[in-house]
C-alpha positions as CSV (number, residue, x, y, z in Angstrom):
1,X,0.0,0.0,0.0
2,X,1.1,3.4,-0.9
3,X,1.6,6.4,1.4
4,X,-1.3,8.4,0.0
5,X,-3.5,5.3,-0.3
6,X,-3.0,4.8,3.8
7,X,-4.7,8.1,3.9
8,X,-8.7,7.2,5.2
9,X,-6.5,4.8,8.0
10,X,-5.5,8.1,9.5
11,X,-8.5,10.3,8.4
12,X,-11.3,7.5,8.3
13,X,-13.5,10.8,7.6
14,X,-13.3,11.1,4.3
15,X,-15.0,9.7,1.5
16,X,-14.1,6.2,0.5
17,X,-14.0,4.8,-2.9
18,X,-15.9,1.9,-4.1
19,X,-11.8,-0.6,-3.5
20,X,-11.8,1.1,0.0
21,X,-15.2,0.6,1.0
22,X,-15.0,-3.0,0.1
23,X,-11.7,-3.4,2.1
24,X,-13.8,-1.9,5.2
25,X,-16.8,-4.5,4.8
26,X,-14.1,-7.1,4.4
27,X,-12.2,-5.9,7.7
28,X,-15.4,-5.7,9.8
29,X,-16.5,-9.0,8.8
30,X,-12.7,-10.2,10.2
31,X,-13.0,-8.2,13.1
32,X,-16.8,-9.6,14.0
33,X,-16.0,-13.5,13.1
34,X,-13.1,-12.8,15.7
35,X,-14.3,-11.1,18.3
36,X,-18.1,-11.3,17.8
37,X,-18.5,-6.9,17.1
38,X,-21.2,-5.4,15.4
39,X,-20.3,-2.2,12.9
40,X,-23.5,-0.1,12.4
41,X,-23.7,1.2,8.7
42,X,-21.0,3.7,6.8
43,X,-18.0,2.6,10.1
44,X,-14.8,3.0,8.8
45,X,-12.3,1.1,11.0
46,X,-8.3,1.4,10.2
47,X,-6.6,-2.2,9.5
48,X,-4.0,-0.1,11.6
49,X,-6.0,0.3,14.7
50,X,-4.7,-2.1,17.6
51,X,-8.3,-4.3,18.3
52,X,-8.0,-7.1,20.5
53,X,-10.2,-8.5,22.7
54,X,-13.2,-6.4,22.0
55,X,-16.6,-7.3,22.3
56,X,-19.8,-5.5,21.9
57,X,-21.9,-3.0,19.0
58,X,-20.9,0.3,17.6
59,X,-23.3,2.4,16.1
60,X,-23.8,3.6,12.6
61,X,-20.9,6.3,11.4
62,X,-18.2,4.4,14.2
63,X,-14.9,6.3,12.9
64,X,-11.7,4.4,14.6
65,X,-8.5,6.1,13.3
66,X,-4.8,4.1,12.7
67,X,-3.0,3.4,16.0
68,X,-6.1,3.8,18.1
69,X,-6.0,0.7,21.2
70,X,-8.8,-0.8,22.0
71,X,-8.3,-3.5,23.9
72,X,-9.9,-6.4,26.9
73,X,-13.3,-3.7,25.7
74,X,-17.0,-4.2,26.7
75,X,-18.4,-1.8,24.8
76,X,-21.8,-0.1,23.5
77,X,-21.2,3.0,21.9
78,X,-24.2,5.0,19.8
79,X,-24.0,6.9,16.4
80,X,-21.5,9.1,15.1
81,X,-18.6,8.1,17.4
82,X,-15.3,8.3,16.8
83,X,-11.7,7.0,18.1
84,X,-8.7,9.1,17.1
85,X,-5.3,8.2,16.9
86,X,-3.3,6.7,19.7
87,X,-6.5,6.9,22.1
88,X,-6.6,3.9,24.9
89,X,-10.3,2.2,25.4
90,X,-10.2,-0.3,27.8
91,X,-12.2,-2.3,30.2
92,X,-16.2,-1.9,30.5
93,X,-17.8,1.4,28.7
94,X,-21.0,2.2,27.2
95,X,-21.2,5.6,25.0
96,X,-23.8,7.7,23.7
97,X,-24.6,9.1,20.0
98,X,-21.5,11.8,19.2
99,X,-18.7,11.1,21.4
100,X,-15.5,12.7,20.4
101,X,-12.4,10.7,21.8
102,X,-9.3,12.9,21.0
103,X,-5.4,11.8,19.9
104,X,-4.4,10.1,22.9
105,X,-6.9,10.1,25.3
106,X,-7.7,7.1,27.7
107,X,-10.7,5.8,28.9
108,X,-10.4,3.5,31.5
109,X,-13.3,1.5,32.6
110,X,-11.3,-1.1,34.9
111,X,-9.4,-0.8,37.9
112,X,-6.8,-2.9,39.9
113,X,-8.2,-4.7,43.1
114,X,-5.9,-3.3,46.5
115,X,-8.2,-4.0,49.1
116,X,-6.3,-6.9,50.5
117,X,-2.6,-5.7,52.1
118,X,-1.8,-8.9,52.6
119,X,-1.4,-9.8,48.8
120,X,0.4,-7.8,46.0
121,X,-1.9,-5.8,43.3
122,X,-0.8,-7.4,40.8
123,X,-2.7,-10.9,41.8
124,X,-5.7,-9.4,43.3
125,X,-8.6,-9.7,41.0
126,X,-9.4,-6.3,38.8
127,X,-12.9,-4.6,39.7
128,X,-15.0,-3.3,36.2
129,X,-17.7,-0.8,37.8
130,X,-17.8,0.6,34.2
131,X,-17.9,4.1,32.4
132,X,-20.9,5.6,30.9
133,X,-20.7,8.5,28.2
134,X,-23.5,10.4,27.4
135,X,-24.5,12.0,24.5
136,X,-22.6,14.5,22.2
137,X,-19.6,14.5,24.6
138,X,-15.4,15.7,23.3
139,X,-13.3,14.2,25.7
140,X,-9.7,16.1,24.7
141,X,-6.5,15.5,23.5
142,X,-4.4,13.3,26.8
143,X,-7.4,13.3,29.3
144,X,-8.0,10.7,31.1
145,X,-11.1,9.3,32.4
146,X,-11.2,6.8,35.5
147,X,-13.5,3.8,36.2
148,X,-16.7,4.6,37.4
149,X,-17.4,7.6,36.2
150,X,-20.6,9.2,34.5
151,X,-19.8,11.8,31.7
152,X,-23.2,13.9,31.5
153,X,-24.3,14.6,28.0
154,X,-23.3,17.7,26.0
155,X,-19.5,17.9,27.9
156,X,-16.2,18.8,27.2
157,X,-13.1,17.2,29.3
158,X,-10.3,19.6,28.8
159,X,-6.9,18.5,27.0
160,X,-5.3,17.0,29.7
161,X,-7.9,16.3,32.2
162,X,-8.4,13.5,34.8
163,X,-11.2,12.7,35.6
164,X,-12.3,11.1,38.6
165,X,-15.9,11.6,39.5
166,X,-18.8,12.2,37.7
167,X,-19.6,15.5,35.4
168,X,-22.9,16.7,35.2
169,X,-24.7,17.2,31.6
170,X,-23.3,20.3,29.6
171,X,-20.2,20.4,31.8
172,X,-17.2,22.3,30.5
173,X,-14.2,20.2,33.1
174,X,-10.3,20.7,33.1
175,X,-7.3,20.0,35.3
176,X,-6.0,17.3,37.4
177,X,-8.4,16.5,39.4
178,X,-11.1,17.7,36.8
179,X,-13.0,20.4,38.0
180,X,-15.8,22.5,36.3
181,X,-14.8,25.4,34.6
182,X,-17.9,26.6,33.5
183,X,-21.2,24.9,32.3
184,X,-22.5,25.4,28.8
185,X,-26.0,26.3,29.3
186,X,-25.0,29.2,31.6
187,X,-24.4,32.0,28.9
188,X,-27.3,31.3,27.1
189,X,-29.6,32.8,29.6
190,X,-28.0,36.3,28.9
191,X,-28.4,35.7,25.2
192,X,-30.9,37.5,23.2
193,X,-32.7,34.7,22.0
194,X,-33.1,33.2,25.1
195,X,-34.7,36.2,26.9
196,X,-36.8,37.1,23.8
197,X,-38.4,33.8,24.4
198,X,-39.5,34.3,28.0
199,X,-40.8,38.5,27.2
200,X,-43.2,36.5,24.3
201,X,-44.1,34.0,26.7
202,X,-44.8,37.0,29.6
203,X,-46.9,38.7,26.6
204,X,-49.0,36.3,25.3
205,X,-49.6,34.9,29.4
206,X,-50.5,38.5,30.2
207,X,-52.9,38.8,27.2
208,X,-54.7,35.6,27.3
209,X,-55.4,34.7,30.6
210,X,-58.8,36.6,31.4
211,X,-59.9,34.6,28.7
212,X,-58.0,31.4,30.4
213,X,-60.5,31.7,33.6
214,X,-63.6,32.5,30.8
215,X,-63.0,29.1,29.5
216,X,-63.0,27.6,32.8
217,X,-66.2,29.4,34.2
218,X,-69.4,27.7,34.2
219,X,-72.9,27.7,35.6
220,X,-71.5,31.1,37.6
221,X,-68.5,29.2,39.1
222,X,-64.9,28.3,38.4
223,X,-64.4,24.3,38.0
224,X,-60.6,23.1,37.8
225,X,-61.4,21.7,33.9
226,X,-64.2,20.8,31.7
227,X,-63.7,17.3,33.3
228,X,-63.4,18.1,36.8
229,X,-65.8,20.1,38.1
230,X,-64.2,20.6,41.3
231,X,-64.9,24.3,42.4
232,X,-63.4,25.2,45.9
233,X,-59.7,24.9,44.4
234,X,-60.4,26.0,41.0
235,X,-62.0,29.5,42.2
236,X,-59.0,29.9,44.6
237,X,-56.6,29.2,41.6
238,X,-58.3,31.8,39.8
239,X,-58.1,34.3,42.3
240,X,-54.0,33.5,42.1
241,X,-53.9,33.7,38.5
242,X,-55.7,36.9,38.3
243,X,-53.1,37.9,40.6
244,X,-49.9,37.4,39.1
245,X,-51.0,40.2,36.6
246,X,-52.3,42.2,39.6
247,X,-55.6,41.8,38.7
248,X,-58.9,39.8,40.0
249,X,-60.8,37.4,38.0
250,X,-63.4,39.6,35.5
251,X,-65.7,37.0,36.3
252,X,-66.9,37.5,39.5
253,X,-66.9,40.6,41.8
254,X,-64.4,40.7,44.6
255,X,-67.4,39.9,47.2
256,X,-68.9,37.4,45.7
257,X,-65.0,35.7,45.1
258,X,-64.6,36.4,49.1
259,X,-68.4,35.2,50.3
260,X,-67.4,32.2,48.0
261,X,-64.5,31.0,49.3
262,X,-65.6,31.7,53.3
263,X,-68.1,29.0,52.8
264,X,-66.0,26.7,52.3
265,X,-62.9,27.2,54.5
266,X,-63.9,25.5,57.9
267,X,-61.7,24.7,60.6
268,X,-60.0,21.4,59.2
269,X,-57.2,19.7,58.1
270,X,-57.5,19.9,54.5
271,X,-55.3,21.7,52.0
272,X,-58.5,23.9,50.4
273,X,-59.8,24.6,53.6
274,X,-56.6,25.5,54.7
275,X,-53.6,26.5,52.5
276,X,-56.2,27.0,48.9
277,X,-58.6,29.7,51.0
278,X,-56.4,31.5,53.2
279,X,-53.6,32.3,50.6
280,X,-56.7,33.2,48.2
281,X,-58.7,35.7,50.6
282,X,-55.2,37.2,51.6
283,X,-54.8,38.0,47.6
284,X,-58.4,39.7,47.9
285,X,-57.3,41.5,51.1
286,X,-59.6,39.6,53.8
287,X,-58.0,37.6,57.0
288,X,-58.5,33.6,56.4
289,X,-60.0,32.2,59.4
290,X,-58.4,31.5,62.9
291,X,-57.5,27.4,62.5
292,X,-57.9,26.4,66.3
293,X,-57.8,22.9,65.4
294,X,-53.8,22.9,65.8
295,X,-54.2,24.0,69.4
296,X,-55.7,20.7,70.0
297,X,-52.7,18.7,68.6
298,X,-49.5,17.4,69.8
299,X,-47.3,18.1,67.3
300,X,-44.7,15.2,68.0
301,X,-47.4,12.6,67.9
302,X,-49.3,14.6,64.9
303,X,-46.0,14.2,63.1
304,X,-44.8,10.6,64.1
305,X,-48.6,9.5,63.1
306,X,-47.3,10.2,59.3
307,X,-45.1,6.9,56.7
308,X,-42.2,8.9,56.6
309,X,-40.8,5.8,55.0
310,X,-43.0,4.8,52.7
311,X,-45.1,7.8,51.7
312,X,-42.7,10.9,52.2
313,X,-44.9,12.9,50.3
314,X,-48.1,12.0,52.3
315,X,-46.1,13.5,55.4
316,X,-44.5,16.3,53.8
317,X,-48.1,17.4,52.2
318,X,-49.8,17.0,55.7
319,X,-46.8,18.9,57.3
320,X,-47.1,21.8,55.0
321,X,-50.9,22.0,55.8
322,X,-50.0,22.1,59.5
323,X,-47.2,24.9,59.3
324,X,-49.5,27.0,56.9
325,X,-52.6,26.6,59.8
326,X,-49.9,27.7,62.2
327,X,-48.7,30.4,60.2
328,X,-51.8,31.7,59.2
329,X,-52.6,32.0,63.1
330,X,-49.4,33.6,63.6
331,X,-49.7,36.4,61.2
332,X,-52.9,37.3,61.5
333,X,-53.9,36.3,65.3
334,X,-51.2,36.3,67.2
335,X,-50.6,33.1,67.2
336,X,-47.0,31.5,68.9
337,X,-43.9,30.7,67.3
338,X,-44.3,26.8,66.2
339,X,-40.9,26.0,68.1
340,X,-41.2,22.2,69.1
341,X,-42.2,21.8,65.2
342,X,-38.9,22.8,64.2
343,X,-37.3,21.1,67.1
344,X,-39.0,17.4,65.8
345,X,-37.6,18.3,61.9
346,X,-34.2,19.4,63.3
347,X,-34.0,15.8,64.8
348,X,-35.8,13.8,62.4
349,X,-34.0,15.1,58.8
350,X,-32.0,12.7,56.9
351,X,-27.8,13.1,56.0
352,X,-29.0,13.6,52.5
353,X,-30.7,16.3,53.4
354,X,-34.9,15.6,53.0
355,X,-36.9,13.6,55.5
356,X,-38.1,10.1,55.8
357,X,-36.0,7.1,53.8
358,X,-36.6,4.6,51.2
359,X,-35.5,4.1,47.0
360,X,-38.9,6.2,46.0
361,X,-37.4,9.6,45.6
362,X,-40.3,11.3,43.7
363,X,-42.2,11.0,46.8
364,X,-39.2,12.1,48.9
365,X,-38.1,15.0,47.4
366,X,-41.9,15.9,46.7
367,X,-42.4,15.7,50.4
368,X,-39.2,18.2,51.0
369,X,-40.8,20.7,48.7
370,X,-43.9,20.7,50.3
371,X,-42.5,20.2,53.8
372,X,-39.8,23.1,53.3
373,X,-42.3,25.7,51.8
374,X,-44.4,25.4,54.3
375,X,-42.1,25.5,57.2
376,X,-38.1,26.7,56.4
377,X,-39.4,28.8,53.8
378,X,-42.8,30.8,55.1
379,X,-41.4,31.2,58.7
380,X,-38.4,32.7,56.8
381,X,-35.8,30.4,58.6
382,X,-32.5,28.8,57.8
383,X,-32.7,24.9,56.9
384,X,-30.0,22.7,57.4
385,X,-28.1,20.0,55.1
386,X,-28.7,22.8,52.3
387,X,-25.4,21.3,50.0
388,X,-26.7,18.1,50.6
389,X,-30.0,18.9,50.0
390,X,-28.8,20.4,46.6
391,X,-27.1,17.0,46.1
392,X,-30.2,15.0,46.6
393,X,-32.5,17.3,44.7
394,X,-30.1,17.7,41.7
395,X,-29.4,14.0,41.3
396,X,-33.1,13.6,40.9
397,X,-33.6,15.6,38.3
398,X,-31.1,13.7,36.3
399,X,-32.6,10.7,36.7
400,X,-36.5,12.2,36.4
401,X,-35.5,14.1,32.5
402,X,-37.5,16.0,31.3
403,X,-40.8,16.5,33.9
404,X,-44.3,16.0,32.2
405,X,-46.1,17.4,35.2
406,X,-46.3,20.2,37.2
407,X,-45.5,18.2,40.9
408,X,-42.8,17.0,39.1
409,X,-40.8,20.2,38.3
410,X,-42.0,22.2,41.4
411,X,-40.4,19.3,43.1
412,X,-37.1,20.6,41.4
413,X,-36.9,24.1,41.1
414,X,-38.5,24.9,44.5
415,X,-35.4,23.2,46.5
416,X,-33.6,25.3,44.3
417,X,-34.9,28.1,44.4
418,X,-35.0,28.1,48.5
419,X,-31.7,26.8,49.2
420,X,-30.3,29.1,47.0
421,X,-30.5,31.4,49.6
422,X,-28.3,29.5,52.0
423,X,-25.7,28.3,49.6
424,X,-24.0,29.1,45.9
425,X,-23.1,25.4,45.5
426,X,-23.6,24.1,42.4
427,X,-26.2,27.0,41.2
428,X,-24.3,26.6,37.5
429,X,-26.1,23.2,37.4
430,X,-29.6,24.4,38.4
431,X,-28.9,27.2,36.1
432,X,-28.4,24.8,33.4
433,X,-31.5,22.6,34.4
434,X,-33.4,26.2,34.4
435,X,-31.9,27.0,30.6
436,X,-32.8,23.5,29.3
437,X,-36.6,22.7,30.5
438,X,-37.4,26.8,30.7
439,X,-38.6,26.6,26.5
440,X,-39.7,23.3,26.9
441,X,-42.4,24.2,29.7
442,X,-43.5,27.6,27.9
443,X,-44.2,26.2,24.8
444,X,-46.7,24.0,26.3
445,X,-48.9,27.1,27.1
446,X,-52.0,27.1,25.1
447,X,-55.2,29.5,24.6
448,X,-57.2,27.1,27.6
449,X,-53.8,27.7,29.7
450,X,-51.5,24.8,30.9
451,X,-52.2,21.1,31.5
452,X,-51.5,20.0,35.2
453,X,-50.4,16.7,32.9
454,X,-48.3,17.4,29.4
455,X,-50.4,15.9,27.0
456,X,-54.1,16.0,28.8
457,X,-56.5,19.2,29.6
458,X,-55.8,22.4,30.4
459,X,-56.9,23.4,34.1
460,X,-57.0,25.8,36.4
461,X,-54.5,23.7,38.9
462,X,-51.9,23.2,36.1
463,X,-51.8,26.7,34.6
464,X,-51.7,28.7,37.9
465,X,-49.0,26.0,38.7
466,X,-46.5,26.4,35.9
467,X,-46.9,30.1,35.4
468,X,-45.2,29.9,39.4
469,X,-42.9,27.2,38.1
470,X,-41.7,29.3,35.2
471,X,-41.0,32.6,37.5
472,X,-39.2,30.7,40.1
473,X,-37.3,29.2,37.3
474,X,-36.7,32.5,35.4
475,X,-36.4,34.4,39.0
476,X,-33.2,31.6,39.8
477,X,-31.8,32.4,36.7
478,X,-32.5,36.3,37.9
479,X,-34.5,36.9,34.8
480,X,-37.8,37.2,36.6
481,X,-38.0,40.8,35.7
482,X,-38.6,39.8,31.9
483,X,-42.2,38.1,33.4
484,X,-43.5,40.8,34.5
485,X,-45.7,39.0,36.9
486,X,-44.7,37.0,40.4
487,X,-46.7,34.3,42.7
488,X,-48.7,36.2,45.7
489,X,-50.5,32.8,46.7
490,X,-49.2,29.1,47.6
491,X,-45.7,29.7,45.1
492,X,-44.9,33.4,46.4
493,X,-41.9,33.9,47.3
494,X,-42.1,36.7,50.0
């Protein structure tokens, strides 16, 4: 062969020939009788690349230049990936679509066993916990990434870097020990484009949402959707609409909202009676009622009554009901300072930073939301655990994607939003999360107003719901000026 016909080995880019494309189908049927690999469609794979041992599927477009080692490799790797020269890939890996793997970077996805001090390394048994790559990821020229470690999508690992512990999504990481240098996402939320996209969202929210309560008035009374004709919510949702844009529902006249919603707030445990009325009459500028019911409780055996365990979100939710009676009673009757409350959640809160244990974290960090808004957060006082609060909440939303409900996402960015106050750590990644689901969550704003649910009908609950979630996530990004409008009910935030 040539010099310049060696070229694609170095370059396996470029476009092949109709000799050199029949080389590559002859090579990858080598490679696979050998070793068992699968070659998605238009791979071009150097005869000059060092292949041994390899087992597992590459994608369609897999580009693996000359002098590239791959070697003792389990790997999946997605579309459009690509080895350069004298890159090291070894042990256990799986890869997204678009990773980048630069001249002489090494992936190792396998580690030598030293637990044992009693026997050299070198006949202990090696331990494979894997790596995982996400998505459109450049890992640069001489990094070098450890076993274990998660590469978030949409990163860059510097030239150079080691990496040793897991990179969030959109990441921008460099030195030795890798640490973040900046995330991606931040600089879009100064960009033009981005901010032109929440004003037009503020607009048409602004202009349409009289109309939003018309479609959801009937008979002379709100109902939460055409579905669900529940009314004591759905009028005090309007009332918190209406007052984002410092307004009060056209509908009805302020009395006949206020002798409404008196008639049904009684002196009871229950979230409409309690936290829907008495946030909704203090928007219309009337007292909610005196709850004397919580002078009748213990609170240690009120809140040791509740599954923190099993059904975190059942406690928290009954919690935040209880603090908001107390408050209520507080602000507006005197009421004491709920100090053995706080006492029980200073003893009872978890190392990770929420309350109650178990694998379900939806419910968990669903039941620190509502627990910490209605406590830390309306009696205005520090929380503690905040970093690992941040941790907990943070990790969640990596796992949960992209949220197709509004519990789902206030479950996120209200942790966020309230610890933020006690702590900078790791705001760049809530940022991020902020910049990423921010156009995904206007855009499902329609002339009926927002669906509780992605995907089923608009309601009362859901729009007066993600019009707070999209302030406190534009107000975290400090863009909430561009709404023009803030929470004054459940979701406000002074």
């Amino acid at each position: 062969m040539s010099y310049f016909e060696k070229e694609y080995e170095f370059l396996p880019w470029i476009s092949l020939n109709e000799k050199e494309k029949a080389e590559q189908a002859a090579w990858q049927k080598e490679l696979s009788k050998n070793y068992g690999m699968v070659f998605g469609e238009e791979s071009v794979i150097s005869r000059e690349a060092h292949i041994y041992g390899v087992k597992g599927a590459f994608g369609k477009r897999t580009l693996i230049s000359s002098h590239a080692l791959l070697r003792s490799l389990d790997i999946t790797a997605g579309d459009n990936c690509s080895f350069n020269t004298f890159c090291v890939v070894h042990g256990k890996v799986t890869m997204g679509n678009c990773v980048r793997i630069a001249p002489g970077a090494k992936i190792f996805g396998e580690n030598h066993g030293f637990s044992d001090i009693e026997k050299p390394i070198c006949t202990q048994p090696n331990i494979r916990k894997g790596i995982v790559i996400g998505d459109d990821v450049w890992i640069g020229a001489n990094a070098v990434v450890t076993d274990g470690v998660t590469i978030g999508e949409h990163s860059i690992i510097g030239a150079g870097a080691v990496v040793t512990k897991n990179v969030a999504p959109y990441s921008i990481v460099g030195g030795n020990p890798a640490k973040v240098i900046k995330n991606r996402l931040a600089g879009v939320k100064n960009s033009e484009e981005f901010q032109k996209k929440i004003v037009d969202f503020a607009r048409v929210a602004k202009e349409t949402y009289q109309s939003v309560l018309t479609h959801h008035f009937e008979d002379g009374a709100f109902v939460n959707s055409k579905n669900d004709k529940e009314k004591r919510r759905a009028v005090c949702d309007a009332v918190e609409i209406a007052a984002l844009f410092n307004s009060v529902p056209k509908q009805a006249t302020k009395d006949e909202l206020v002798k409404e919603i008196r008639a049904f707030q009684k002196d009871i445990h229950e979230y409409e009676c309690v936290m829907s009325a008495s946030y909704a009459l203090e928007i219309l500028g009337e007292k909610p009622m005196q709850f004397k019911y919580v002078e009748n409780l213990d609170t240690w055996s009120f809140m040791d009554s509740f599954k923190w365990n099993s059904d975190a979100w059942d406690a928290g939710h009954n919690t935040d009901i209880y603090a908001t009676a107390l408050y209520m009673n507080k602000k507006h009757y005197g009421g004491k300072m709920p100090e053995s409350l706080f006492t029980w959640l200073s003893l009872h809160q978890c190392a990770d930073g929420l309350w109650g244990d178990g694998d379900n974290m939806n419910l968990r960090v669903n039941g620190y939301y509502r627990l910490t808004r209605g406590t830390y957060d309306q009696f205005k006082l520090k929380v503690a655990y905040a970093k690992e609060a941040v941790d907990t909440v943070l990790k969640y939303a990596e796992a949960k994607g992209v949220p197709d409900n509004a519990c789902d996402a206030l479950d996120i960015i209200h942790p966020l939003y309230f610890l933020k106050g006690f702590t900078p750590y790791r705001q760049s990644e809530g940022e991020a999360w902020c910049v990423k689901m921010l156009p995904v969550f206007m855009e499902k704003y329609t002339k009926e107003g927002f669906a509780f649910k992605f995907g089923t009908e608009a309601s009362l609950k859901g729009t007066e719901m993600w019009l707070s979630i999209i302030f406190l996530m534009c107000d975290y990004l400090g863009l909430g000026h561009l709404l023009g409008y803030e929470p004054k009910g459940v979701h406000r935030i002074k």
